[in-house]
N, C-alpha and C positions, 0 to 999 in steps of 0.2 A: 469972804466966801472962797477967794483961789486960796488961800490959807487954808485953810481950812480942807478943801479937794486936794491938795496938793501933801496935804497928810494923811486922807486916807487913801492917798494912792498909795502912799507911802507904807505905811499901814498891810495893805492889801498885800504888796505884794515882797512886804515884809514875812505874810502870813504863809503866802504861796510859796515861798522860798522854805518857810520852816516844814510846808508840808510834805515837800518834794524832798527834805532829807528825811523827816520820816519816814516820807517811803520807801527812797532808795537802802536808808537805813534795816528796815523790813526782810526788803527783799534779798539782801547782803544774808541775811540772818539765815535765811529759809533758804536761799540757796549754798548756805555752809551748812546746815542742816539736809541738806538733799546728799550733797556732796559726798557729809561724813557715811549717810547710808549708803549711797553706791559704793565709799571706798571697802566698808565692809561685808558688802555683797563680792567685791574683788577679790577680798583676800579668804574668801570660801574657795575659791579655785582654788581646785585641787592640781593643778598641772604646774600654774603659777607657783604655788608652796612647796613644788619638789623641786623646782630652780630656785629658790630661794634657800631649800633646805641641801643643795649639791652647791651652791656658793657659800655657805657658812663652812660646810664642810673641805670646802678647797681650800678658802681663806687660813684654814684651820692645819694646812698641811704642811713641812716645814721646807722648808728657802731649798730651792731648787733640789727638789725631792722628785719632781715628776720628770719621767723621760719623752711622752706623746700625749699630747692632747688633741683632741677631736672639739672642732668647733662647726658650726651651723644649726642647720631648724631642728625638730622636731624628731625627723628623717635622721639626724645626729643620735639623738640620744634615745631614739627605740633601735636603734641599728648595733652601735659600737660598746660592747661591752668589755670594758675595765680587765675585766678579771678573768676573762679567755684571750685577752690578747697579753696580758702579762703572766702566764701560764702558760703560753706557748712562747713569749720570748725573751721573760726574764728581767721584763721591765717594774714601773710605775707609770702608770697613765689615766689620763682623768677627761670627762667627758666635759666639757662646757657647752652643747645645747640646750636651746631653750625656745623656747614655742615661736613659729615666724620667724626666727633670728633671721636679719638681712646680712649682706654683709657689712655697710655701715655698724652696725654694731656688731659684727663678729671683727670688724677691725681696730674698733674700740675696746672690746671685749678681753682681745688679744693682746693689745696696748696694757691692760689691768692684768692680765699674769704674767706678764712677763718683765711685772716690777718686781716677785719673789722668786717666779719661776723662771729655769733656762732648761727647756724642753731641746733634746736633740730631732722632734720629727712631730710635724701640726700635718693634722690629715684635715682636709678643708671638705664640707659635705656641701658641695654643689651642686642646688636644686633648683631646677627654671624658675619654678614659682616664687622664687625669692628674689631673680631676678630682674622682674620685666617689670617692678614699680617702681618710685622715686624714696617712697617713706611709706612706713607703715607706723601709726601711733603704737599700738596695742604693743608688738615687739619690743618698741623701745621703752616701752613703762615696764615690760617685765621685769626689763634687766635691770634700768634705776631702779626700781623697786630691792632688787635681790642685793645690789651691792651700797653700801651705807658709805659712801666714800662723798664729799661734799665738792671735792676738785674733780672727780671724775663725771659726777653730774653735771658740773657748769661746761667743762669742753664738750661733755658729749650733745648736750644742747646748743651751745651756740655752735658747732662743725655740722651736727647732722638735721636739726630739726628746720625744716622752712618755717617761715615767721607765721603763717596761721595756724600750723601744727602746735608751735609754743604756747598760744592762744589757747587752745584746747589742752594740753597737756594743765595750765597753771589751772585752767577751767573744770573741778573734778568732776562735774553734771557731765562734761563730753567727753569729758578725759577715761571714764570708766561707764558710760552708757551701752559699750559691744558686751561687759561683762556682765550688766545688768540685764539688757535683756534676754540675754543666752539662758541665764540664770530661770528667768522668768519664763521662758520657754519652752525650758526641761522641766521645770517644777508642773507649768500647767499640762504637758507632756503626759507628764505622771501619772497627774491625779485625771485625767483623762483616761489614758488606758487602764488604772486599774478599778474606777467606775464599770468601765466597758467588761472588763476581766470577770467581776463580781456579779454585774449583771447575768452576761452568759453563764456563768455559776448558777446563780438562780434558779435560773430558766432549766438547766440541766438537772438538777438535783443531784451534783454529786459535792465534796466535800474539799476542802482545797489542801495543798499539800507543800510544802515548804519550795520546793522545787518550781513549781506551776505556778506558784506567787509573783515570782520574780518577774516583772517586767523589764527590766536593763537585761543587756547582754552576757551570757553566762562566762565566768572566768573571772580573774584579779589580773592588777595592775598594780604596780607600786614603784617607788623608787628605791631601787636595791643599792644604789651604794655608788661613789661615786659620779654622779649626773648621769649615771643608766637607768631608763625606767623599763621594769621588766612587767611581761604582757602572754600570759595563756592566753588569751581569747580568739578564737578565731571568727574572720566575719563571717558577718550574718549576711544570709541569703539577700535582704533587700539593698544590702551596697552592692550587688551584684551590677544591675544596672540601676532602678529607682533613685537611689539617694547619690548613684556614684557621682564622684563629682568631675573625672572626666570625659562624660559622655557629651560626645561633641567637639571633643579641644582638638585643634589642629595643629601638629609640630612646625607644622612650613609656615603659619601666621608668627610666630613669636618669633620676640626680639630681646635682646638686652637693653634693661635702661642706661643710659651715660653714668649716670653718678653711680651704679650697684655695681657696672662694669670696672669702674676707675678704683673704688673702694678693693675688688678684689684684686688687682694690678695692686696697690697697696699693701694687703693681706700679703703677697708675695714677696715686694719690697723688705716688708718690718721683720719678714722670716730670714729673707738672705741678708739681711744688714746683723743678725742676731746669729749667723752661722746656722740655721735650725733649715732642714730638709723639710722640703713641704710638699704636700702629696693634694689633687683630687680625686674627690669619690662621689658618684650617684649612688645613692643608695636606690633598693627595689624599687617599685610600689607592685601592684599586687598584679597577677595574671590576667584580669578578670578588667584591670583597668587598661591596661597594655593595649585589650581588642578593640576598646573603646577608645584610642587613641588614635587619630592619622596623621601620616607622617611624620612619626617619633622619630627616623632615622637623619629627615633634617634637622628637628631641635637638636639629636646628637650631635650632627656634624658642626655644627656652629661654634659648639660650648666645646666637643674636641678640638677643634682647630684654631679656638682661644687658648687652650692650654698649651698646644703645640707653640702657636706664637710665643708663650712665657715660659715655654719650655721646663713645664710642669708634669710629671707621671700622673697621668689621669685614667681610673677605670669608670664605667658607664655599668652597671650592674642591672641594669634592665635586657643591654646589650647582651651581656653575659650570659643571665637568664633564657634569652630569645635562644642564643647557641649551644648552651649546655644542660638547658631544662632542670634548673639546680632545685626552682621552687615549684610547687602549688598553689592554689590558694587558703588551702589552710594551714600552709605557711605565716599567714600573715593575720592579724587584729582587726586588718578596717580594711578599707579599699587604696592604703597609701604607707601603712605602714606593718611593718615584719611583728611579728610573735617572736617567745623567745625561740621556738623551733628555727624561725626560719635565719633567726640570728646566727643559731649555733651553725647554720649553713653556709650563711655567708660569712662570718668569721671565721672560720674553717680556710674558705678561699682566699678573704684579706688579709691574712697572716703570712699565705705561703706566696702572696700578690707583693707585698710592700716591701719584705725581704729582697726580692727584686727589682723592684719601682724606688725605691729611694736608697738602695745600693747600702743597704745596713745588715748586722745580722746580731745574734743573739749579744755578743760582748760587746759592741760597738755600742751598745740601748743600756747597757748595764751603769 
């Protein structure tokens, strides 16, 4: 009889054991299957795909052909247009931001062109927001995403990711869940409003009209060339205050994080070790967000007095704004960033700024 029990324990959890790779076998399955959908729901980003498609395009330019490049977020590349700043100084320049860029990856970023490229002058786009975290996932997927390089992804992970982050990154259920549900939010977005749209139709009896259709925000957007994405649209009334996103933020609360601060002390390093002039720049955000701000004059003094310290030409164009009333708000797309109007305003000013600030001029760039 213990023979006997002693087998089908055996047995048992002989049995238990095959069930339990079944399952986990399963479950491997279905969450590769979840995976593959959220990465495809990814790569519908449309913002995502103009960094993708301004990196294939760089990659594509030949060995030390560019004379400035512009690197940071968002703020980077609806601001600094290509092709009004070498129009007025007779250069080659190429935009490298990209949605959230931190500096951790504008340092790594920077570290990647300047294997083919030897730029004479990197305009750094210095935005609080980018500085007061430690890591952001989403950022650094864009970029691996855009550049196909297999060494450049292993330093860029084992230097900047924290080991839960990694987790989530190899994880694509988490690693692509911010784009999934965004996805999912506008779509339900949609079909919400234009239920409501067609109903009120209805109810009116009048007929609809091509124009009156449209629920999105009137105007295009695209990327015009270079990692510039260019932007007619000006915002809409409810980023005024409703949706603005800095109502309420206080400039005297913020701080810089350590490692985003260290990173851009680096960003400065890998420029003077390479001879290349390096400038900062705030770019706008909109009028309308400005009010809704307090104490912007300390967040500025902070991030001035950092540049000061590394003795960096740095302009604050909010700053600017405040004293020379350059913009409006239908100068600008959203409530954070510039149209092309309000570009062609402030390129205007950053041309006749930098010439200046980083002690260069027209033949010097050539």
């Amino acid at each position: 009889m213990r023979v006997n029990s002693y087998t089908s324990n055996s047995r048992r959890k002989k049995f238990l054991w095959l069930k339990l790779i079944v399952f986990i076998g399963i479950l491997v399955a279905i969450l590769n299957q979840i995976g593959k959908y959220y990465e495809e729901i990814k790569n519908k980003n449309v913002i995502v795909s103009n960094f993708e498609r301004a990196m294939d395009e760089f990659f594509a330019m030949p060995p030390n052909s560019i004379d400035m490049l512009f690197i940071g977020s968002s703020h980077a590349y609806c601001t600094f247009d290509p092709e009004i700043v070498d129009n007025s100084l007779g250069t080659t320049s190429f935009n490298l931001g990209s949605p959230l860029q931190h500096p951790d990856t504008s340092y790594h970023l920077l570290k990647k062109a300047l294997e083919t490229q030897n730029p004479k002058t990197v305009v750094f786009e210095i935005y609080w927001d980018m500085l007061d975290d430690e890591f952001e996932l989403k950022q650094a997927d864009s970029v691996l995403s855009a550049i196909h390089d297999n060494k450049f992804k292993r330093e860029f992970i084992r230097d900047v990711f924290p080991l839960n982050e990694k987790i989530k990154y190899y994880f694509k259920p988490i690693r692509y869940q911010q784009d999934v549900f965004a996805y999912w939010d506008e779509n339900l977005t949609d079909s919400v409003e234009k239920k409501l749209y067609h109903k009120e139709l209805a109810n009116t009896n009048d007929k609809p009209n091509t124009d009156s259709e449209q629920t999105t925000t009137q105007g295009v957007s695209y990327h015009k060339g270079r990692g510039f994405i260019y932007s007619d649209i000006i915002i809409p009334e409810v980023e005024f205050n409703e949706t603005n996103q800095f109502v309420g933020f206080d400039g005297a609360k913020w701080e810089f994080d350590k490692k985003q601060k260290e990173y851009v002390k680096k960003i400065v390093e890998l420029c003077r070790e390479n001879d290349i002039e390096i400038v900062f720049v705030t770019a706008p955000i909109a009028n309308i967000s400005m009010e809704h701000i307090k104490n912007y004059h300390a967040l500025h003094e902070k991030i001035a007095s950092f540049a000061e310290e590394m003795d960096v030409p740095y302009i604050d164009y909010n700053i600017v704004n405040m004293e020379e009333n350059l913009l409006t708000n239908e100068n600008f797309r959203d409530d954070a960033h510039l149209n092309y109007s309000g570009v062609q305003i402030i390129m205007k000013h950053f041309v006749k700024w930098i010439k200046e600030a980083a002690s260069i001029n027209e033949a010097a760039l050539l």
